[in-house]
Residue, then its C-alpha position, 0 to 999 in steps of 0.5 A: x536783649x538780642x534775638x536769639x538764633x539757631x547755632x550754626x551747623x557744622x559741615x562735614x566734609x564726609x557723610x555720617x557713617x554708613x551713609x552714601x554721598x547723595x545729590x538732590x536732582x528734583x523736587x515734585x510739588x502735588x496737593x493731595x488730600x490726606x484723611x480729608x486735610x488738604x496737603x502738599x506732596x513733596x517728593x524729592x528725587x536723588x540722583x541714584x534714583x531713590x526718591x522721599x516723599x513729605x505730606x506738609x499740611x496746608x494752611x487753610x486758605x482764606x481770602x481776605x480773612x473772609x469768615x464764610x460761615x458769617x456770610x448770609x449765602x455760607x450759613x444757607x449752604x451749611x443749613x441744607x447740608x445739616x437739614x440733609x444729612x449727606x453730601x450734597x451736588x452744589x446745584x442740588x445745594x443752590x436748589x434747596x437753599x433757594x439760591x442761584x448756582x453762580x460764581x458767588x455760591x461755587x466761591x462760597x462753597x470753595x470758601x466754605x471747604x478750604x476752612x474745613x466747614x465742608x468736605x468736597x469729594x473732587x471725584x464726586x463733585x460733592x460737598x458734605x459736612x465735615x464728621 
């Protein structure tokens, strides 16, 4: 059986009926956050000046397939975030855990976020539980 494909588009050699000709003349890329999910901004810039704008949802990013809450340090950061009912600075993390505010942990936390375990306030530089 042959793969199936998307029939072909057809081209016009004038734009659909009350619409103006118009030329893409920029991309803008951003990542952002919407409603505590991490999104990439698009913002495609016409020639005549308009611009439209796209949040695309971002795949949770995991490096390797590393499952941060099976990990003995990710387990500890959840426990003290649960344990303390409100977002937490990650040193004050490290602390409670018993824990050294090192790469290792602050990788663990970023880990931890990206997943969508905990929220990080950037502004705050605070991490919670996620509601």
């Amino acid at each position: 059986m042959a793969p199936k494909t998307a029939p072909e588009l057809e081209t016009a050699d004038a734009p659909v009926a009350g619409q103006s000709p118009a030329v893409l003349d920029d991309i803008e890329r951003t990542g952002a956050t919407r409603f505590g999910r991490r999104v990439a901004r698009v913002v495609l810039i016409y020639d005549d000046g308009s611009r439209v704008a796209a949040d695309l949802p971002m795949p949770a990013r995991t490096r390797a397939g590393k499952a941060w809450t099976k990990t003995a340090t990710g387990r500890k950061i959840l426990d003290v975030l649960s344990r303390e009912g409100r977002a937490l600075k990650g040193a004050t993390i490290a602390k409670l855990a018993d824990l050294e505010y090192s790469g290792s942990f602050r990788q663990t936390l970023k880990g931890l976020a990206d997943v969508g375990e905990i929220d990080h306030d950037p502004q705050e530089q605070v991490y919670g539980l996620v509601e």
